[in-house]
N, CA, C and O atoms as a MOPAC input file, in Angstrom:
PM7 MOZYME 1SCF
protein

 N     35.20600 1  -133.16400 1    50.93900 1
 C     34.71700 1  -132.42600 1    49.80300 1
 C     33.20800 1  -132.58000 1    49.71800 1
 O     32.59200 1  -133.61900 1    49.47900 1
 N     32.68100 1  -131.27700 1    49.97300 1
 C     31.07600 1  -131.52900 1    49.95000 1
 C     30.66000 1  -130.96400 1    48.57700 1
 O     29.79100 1  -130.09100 1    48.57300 1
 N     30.99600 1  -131.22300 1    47.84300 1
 C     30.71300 1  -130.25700 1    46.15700 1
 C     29.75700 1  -131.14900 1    45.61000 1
 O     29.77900 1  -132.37700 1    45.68100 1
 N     28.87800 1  -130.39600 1    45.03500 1
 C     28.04000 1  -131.46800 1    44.24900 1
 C     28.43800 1  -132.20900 1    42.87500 1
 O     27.76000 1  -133.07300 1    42.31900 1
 N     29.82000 1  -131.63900 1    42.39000 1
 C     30.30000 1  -132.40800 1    41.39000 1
 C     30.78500 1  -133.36000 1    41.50600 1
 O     31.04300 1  -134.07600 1    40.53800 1
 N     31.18100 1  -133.80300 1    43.23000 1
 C     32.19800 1  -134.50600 1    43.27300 1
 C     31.10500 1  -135.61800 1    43.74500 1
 O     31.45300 1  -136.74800 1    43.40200 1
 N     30.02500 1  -135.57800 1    44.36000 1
 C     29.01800 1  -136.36800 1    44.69200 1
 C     28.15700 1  -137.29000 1    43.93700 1
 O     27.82500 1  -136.81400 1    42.85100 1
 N     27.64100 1  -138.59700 1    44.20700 1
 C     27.74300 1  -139.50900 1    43.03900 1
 C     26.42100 1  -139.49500 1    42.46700 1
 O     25.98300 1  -139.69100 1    41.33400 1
 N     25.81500 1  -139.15200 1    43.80000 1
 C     23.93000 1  -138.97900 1    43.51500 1
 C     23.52200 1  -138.30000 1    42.95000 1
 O     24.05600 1  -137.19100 1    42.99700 1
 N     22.33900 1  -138.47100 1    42.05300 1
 C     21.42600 1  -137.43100 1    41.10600 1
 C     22.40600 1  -137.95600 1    39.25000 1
 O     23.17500 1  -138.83700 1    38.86600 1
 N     21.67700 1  -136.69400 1    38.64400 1
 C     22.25400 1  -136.88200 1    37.25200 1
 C     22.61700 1  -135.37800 1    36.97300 1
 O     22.31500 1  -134.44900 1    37.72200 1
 N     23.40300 1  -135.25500 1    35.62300 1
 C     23.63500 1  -133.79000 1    35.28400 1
 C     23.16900 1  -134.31600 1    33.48000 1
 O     22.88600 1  -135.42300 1    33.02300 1
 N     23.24000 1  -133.33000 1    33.01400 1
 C     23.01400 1  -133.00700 1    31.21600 1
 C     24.09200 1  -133.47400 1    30.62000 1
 O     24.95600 1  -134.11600 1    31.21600 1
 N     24.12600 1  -133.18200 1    29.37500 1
 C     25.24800 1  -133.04200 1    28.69700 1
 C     25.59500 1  -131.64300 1    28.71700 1
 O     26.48900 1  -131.42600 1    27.89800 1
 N     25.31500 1  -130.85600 1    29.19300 1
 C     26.28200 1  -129.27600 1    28.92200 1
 C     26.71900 1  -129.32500 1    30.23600 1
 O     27.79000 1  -128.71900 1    30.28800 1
 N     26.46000 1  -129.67800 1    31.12600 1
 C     27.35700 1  -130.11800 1    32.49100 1
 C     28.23600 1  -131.03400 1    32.45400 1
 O     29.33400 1  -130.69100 1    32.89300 1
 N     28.13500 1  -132.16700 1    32.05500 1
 C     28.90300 1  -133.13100 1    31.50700 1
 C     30.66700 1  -132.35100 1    30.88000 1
 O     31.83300 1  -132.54900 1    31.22200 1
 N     29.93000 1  -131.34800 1    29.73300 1
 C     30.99000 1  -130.83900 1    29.33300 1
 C     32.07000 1  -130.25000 1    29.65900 1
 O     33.24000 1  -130.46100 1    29.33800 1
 N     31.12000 1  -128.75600 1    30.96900 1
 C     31.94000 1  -128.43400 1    31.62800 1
 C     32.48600 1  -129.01200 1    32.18200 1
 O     33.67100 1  -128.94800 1    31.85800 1
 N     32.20900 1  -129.91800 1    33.28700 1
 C     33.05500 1  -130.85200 1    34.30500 1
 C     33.29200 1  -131.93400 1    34.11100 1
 O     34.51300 1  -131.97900 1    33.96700 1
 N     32.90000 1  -132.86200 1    34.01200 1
 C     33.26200 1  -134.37600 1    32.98900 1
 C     34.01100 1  -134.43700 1    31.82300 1
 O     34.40500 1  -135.55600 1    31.49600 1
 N     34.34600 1  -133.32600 1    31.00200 1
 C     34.67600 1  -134.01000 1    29.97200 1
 C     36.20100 1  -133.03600 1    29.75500 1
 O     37.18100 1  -133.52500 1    29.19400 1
 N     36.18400 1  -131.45800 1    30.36000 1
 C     37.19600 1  -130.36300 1    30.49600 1
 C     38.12100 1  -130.65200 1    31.28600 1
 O     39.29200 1  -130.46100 1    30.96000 1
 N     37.77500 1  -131.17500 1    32.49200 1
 C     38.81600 1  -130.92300 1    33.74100 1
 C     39.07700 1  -132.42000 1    33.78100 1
 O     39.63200 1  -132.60700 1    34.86400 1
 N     38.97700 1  -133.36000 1    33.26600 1
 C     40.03100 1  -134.46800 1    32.66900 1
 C     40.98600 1  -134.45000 1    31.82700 1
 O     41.98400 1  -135.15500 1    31.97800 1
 N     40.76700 1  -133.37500 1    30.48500 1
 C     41.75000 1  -132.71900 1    29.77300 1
 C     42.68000 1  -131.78600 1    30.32700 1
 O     43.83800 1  -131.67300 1    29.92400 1
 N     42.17900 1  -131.12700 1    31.24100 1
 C     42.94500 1  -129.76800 1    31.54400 1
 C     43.98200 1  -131.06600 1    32.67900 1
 O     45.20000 1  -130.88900 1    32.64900 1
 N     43.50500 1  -132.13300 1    33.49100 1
 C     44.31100 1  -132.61200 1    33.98300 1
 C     45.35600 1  -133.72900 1    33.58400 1
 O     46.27900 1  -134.06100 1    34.32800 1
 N     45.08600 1  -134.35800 1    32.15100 1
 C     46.02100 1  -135.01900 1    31.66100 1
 C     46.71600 1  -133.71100 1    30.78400 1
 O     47.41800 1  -134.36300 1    30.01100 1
 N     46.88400 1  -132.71600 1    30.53400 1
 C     47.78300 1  -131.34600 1    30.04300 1
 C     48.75400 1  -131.24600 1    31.47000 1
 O     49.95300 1  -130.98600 1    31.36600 1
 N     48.11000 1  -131.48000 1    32.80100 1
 C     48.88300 1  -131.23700 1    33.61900 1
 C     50.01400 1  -132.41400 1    33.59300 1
 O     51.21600 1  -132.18800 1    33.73900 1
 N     49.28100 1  -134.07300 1    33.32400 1
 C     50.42200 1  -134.73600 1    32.96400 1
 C     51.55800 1  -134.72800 1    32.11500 1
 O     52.73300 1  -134.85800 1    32.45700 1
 N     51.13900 1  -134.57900 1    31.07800 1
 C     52.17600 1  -134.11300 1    29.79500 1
 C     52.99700 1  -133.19600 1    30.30100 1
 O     54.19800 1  -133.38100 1    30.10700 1
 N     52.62200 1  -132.14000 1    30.97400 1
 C     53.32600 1  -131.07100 1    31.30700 1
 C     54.61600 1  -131.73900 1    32.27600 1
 O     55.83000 1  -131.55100 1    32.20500 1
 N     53.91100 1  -132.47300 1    33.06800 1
 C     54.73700 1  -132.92800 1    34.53200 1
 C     55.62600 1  -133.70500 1    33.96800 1
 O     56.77600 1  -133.44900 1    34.32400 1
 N     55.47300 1  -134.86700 1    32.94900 1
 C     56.10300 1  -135.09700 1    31.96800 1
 C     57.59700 1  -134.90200 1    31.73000 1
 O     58.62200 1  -135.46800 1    32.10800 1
 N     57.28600 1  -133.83800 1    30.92400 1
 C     57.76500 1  -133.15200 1    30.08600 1
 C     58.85300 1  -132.14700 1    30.76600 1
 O     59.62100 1  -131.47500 1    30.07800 1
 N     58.83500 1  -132.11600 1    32.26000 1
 C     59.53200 1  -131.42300 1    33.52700 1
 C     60.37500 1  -132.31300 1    34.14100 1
 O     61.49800 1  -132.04100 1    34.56400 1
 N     59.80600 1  -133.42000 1    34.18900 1
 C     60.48600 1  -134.45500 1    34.63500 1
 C     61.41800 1  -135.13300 1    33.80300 1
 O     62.43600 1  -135.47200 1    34.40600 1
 N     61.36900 1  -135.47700 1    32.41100 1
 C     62.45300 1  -135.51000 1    31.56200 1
 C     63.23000 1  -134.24300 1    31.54000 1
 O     64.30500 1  -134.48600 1    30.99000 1
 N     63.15300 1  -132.97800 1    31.90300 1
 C     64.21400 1  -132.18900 1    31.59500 1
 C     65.06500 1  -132.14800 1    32.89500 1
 O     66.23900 1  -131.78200 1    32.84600 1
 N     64.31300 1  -132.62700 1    34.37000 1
 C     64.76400 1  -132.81600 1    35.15100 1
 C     65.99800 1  -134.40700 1    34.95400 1
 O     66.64900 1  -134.65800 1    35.96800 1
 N     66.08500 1  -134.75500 1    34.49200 1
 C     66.40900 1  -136.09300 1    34.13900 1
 C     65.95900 1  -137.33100 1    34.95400 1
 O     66.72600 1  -138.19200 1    35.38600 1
 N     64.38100 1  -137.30300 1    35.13100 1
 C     64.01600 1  -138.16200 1    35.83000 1
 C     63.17200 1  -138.88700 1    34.73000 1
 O     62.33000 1  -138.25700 1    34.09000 1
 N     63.41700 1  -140.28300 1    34.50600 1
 C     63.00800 1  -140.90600 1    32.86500 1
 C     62.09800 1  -142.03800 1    34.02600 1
 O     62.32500 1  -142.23900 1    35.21900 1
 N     61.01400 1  -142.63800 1    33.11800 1
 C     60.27200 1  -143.25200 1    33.26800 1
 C     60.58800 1  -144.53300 1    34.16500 1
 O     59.62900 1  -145.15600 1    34.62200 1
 N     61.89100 1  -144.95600 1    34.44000 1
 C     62.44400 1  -145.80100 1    35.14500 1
 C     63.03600 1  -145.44700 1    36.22800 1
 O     63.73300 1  -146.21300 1    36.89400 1
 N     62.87000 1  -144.55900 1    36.43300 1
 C     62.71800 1  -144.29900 1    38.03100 1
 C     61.28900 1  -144.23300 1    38.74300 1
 O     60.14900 1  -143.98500 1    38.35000 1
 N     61.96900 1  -144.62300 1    40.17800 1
 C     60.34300 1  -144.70500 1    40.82300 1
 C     59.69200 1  -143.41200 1    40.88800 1
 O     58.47500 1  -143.26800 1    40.99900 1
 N     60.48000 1  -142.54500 1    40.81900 1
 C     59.55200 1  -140.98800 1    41.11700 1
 C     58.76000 1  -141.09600 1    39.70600 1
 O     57.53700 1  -141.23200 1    39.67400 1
 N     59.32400 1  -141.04500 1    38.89400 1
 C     58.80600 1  -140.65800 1    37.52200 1
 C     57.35100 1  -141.17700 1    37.54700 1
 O     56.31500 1  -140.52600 1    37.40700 1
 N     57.57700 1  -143.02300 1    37.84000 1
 C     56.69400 1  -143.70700 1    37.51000 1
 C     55.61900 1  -143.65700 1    38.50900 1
 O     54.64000 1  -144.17200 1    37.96900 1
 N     55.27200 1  -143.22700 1    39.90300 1
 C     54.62400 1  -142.52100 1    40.79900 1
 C     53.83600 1  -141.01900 1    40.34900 1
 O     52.72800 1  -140.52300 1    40.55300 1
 N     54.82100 1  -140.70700 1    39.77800 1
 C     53.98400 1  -139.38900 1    39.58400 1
 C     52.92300 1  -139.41900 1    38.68200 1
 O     51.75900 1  -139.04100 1    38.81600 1
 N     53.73400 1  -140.12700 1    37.37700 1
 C     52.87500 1  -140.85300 1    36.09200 1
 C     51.24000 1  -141.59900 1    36.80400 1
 O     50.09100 1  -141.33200 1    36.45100 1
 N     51.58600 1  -142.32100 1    37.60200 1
 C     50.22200 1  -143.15800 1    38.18400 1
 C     49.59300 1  -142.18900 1    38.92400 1
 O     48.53100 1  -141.83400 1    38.41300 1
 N     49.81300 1  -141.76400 1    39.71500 1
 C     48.88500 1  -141.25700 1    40.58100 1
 C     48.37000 1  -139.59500 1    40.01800 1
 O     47.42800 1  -139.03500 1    40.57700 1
 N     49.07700 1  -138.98000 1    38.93500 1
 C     48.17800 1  -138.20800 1    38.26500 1
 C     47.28300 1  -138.89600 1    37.48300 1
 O     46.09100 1  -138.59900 1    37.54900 1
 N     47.76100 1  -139.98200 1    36.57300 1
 C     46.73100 1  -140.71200 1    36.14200 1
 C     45.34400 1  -141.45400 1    36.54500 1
 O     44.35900 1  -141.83400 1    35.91200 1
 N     45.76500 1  -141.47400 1    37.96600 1
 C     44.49100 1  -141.74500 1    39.01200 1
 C     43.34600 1  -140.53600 1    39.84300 1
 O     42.17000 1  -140.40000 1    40.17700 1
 N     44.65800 1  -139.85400 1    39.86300 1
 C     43.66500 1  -138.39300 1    39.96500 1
 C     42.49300 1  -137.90100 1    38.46200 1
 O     41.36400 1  -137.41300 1    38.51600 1
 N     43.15500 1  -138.19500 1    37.50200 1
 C     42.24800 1  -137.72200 1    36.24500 1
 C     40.97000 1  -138.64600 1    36.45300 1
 O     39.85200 1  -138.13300 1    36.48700 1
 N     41.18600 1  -140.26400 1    36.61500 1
 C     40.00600 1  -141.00300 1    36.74600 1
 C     39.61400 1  -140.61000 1    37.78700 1
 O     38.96200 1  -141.65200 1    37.84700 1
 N     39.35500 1  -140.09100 1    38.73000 1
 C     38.76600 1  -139.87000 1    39.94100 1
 C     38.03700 1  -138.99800 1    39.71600 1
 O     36.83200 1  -139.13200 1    39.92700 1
 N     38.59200 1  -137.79400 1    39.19500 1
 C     37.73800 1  -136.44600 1    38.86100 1
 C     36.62000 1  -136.78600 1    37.75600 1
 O     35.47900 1  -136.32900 1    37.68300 1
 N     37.36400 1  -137.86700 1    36.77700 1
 C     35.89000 1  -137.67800 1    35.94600 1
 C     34.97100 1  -138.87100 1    36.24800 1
 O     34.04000 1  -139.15100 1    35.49200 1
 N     35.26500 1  -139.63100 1    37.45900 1
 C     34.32600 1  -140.72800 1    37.73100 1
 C     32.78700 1  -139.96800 1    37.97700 1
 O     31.77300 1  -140.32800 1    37.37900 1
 N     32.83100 1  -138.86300 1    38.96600 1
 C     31.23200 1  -138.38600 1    39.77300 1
 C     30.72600 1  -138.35700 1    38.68100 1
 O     29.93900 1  -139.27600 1    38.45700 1
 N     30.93400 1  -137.39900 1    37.64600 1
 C     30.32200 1  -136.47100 1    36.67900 1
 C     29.53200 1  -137.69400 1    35.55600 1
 O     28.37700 1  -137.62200 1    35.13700 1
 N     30.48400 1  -138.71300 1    35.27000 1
 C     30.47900 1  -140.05500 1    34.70600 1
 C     29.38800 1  -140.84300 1    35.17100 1
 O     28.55400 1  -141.18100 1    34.33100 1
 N     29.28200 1  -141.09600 1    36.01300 1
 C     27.99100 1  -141.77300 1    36.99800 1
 C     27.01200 1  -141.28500 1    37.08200 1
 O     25.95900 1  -141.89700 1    37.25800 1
 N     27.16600 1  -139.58200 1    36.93600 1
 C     25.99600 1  -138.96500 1    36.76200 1
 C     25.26000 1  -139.12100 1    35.87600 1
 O     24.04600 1  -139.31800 1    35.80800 1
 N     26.25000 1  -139.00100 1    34.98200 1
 C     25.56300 1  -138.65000 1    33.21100 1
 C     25.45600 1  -140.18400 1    32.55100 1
 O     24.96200 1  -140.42700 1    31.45000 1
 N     25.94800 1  -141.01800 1    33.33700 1
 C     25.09200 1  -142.33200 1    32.91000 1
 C     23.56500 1  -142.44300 1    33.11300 1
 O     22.80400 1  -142.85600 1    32.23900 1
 N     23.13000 1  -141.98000 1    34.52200 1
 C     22.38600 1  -142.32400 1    35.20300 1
 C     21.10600 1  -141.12500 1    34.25300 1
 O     19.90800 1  -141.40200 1    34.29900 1
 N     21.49800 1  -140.13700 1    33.63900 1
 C     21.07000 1  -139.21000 1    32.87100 1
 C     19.99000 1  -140.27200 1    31.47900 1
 O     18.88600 1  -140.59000 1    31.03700 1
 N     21.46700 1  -140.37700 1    31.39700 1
 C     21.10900 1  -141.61400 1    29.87800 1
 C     19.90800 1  -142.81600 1    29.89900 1
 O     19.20600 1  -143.17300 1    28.95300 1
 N     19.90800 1  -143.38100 1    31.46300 1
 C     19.07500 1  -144.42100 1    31.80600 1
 C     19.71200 1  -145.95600 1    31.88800 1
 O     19.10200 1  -147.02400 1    31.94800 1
 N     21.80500 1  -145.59200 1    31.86000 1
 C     22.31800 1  -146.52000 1    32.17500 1
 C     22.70100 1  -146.99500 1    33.43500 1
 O     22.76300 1  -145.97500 1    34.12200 1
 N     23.00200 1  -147.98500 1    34.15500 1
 C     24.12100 1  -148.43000 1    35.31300 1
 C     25.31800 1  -147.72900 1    35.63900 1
 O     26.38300 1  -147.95200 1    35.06200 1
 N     25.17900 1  -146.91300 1    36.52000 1
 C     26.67500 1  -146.26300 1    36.63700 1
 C     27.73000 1  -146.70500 1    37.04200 1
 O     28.57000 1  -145.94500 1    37.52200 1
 N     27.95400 1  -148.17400 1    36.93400 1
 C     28.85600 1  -148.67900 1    37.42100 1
 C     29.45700 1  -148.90400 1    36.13400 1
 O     30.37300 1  -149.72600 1    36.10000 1
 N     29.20200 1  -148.47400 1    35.33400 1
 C     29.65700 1  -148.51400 1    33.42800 1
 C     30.72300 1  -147.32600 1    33.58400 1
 O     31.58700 1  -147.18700 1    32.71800 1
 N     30.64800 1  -146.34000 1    34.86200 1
 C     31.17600 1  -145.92400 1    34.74300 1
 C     33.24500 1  -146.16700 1    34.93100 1
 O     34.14600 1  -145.36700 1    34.67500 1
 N     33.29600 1  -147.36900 1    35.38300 1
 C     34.98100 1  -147.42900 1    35.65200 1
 C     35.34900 1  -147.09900 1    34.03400 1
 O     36.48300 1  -146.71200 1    33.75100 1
 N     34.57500 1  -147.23400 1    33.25400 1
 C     35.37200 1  -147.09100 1    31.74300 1
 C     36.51600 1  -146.17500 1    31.71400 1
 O     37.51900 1  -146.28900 1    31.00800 1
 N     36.20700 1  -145.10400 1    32.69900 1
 C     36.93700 1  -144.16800 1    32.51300 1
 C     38.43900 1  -144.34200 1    33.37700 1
 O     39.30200 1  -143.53500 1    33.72200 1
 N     38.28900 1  -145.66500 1    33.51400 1
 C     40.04400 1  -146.29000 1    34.15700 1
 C     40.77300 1  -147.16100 1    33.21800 1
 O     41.89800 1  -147.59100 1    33.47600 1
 N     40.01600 1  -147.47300 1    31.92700 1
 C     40.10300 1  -148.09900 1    31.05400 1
 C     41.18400 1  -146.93000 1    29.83900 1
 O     40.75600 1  -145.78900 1    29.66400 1
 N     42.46000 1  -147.34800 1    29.14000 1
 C     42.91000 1  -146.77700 1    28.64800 1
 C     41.97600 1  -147.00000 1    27.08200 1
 O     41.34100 1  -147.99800 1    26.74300 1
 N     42.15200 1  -145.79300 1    26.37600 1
 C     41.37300 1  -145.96600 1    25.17400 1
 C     39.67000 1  -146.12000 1    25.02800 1
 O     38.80000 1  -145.35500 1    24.61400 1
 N     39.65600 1  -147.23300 1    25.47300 1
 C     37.89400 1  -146.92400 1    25.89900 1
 C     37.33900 1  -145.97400 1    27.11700 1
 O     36.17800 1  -146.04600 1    27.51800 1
 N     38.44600 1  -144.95600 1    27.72300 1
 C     37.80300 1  -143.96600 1    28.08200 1
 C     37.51800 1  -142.86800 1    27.14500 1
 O     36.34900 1  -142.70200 1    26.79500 1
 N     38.10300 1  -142.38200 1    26.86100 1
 C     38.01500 1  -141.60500 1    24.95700 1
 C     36.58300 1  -141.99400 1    24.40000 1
 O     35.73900 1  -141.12500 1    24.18000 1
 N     36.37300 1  -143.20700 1    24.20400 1
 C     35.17400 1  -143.37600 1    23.44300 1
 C     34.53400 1  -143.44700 1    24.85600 1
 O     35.69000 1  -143.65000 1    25.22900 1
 N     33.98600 1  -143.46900 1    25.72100 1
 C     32.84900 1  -143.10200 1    26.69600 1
 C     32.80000 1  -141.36000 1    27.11600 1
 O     31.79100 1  -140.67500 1    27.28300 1
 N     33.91400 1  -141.03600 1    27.19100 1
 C     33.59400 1  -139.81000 1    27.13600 1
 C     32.95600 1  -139.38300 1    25.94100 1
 O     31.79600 1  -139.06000 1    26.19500 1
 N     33.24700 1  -139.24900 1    24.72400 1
 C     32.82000 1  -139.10100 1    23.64100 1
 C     30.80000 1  -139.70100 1    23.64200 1
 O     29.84100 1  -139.05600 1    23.21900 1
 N     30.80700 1  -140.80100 1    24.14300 1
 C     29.30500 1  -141.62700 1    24.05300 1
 C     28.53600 1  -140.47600 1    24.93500 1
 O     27.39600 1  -140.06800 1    24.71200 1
 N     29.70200 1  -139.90200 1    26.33000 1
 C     28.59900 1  -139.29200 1    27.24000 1
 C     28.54100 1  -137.83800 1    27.08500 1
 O     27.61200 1  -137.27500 1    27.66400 1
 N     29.31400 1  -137.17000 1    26.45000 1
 C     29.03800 1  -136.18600 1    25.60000 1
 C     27.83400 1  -136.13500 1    24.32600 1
 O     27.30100 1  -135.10200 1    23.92100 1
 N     27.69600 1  -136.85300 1    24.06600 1
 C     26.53100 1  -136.66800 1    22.90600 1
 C     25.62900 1  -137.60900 1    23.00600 1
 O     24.66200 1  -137.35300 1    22.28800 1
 N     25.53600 1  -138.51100 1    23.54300 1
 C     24.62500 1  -139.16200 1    23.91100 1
 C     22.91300 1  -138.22200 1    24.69500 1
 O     22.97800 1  -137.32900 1    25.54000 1
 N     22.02100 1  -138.59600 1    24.28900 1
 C     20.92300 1  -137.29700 1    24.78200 1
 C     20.77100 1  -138.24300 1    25.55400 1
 O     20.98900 1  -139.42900 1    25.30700 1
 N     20.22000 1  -137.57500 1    26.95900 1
 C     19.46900 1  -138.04400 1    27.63500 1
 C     18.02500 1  -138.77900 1    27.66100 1
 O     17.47900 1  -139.10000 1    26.60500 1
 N     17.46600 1  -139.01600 1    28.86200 1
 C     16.06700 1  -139.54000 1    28.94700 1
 C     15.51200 1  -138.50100 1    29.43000 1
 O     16.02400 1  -137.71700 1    30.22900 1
 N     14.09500 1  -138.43700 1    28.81400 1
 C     13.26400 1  -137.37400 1    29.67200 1
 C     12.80800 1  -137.45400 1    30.50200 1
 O     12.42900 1  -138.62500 1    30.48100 1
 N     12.44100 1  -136.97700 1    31.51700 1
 C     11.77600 1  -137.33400 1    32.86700 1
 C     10.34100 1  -137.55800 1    32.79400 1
 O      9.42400 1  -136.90100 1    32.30100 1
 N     10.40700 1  -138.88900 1    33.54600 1
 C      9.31200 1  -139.32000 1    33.51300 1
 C      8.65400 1  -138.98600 1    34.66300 1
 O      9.09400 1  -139.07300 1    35.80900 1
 N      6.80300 1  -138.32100 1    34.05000 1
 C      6.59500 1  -137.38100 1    35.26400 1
 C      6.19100 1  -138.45200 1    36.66200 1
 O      6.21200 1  -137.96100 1    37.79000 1
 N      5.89300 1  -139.67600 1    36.49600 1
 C      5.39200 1  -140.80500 1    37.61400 1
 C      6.60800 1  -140.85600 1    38.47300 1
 O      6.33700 1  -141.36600 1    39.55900 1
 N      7.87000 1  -140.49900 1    38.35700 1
 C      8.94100 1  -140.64400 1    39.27600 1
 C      9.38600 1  -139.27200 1    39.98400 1
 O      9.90500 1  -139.30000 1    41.10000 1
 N      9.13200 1  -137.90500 1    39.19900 1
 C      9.73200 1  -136.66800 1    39.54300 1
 C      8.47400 1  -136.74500 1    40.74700 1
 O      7.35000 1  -137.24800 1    40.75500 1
 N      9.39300 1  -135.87000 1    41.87600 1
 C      8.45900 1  -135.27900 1    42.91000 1
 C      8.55500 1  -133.82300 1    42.24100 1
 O      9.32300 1  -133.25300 1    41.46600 1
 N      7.30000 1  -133.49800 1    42.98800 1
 C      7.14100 1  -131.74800 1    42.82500 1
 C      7.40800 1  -130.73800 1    43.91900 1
 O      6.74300 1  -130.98000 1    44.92700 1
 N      7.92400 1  -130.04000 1    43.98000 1
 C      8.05600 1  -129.29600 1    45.25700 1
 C      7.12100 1  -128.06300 1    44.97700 1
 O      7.69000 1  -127.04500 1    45.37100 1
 N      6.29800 1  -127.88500 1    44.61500 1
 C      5.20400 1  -127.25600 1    44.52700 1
 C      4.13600 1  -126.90700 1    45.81400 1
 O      3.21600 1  -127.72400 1    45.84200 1
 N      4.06900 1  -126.01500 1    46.73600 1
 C      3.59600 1  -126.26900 1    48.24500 1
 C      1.52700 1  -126.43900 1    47.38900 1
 O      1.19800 1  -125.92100 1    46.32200 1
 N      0.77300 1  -127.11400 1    48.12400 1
 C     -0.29300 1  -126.67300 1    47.98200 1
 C     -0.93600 1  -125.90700 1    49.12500 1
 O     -2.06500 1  -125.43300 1    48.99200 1

């Protein structure tokens, strides 16, 4: 996957954040509930190994997807992106998403930006 969302380097905003960090973790725990919710009608209950496989490893897919975006938008803020596992954390991912949603950024400081400006 060569996507730049999925890539850990650089930073994004908060209106990027939104779209991808903060949407397509929702839209993918809806896919859990859903799978869920298929799987009990299937009569496959939480005590079986399928159930409980499927349960984890969508749940690992959601942290995965919103780790890049997470690291980014730390790094936005002027934090350590390694703050980012929060988002493997039950409950205190909620409140970091929430922190990295509204949290404003830092402005760029012009002594670090290069210019691509030819002279």
């Amino acid at each position: 996957m060569n996507s730049p969302y999925f890539n850990l380097s650089g930073k994004i905003n908060r209106k990027s954040y939104v779209l991808f960090g903060a949407i397509v973790p929702i839209v993918f725990s809806t896919i859990l509930f859903i799978t869920l919710i298929a799987m009990y009608d299937m009569g496959l209950v939480l005590g079986d190994i399928a159930g409980e496989v499927a349960v984890y490893l969508i749940y690992a897919l959601t942290g995965l997807v919103a780790l890049a975006p997470a690291v980014k938008r730390l790094r936005d803020i002027g934090l350590n992106g390694w703050l980012a596992v929060s988002v493997f954390i039950p409950y205190l991912s909620i409140i970091a998403m929430v922190l990295l949603v509204f949290w404003p950024g830092r402005p760029e400081d012009s002594s670090t930006t290069t210019s691509t400006a030819k002279l």
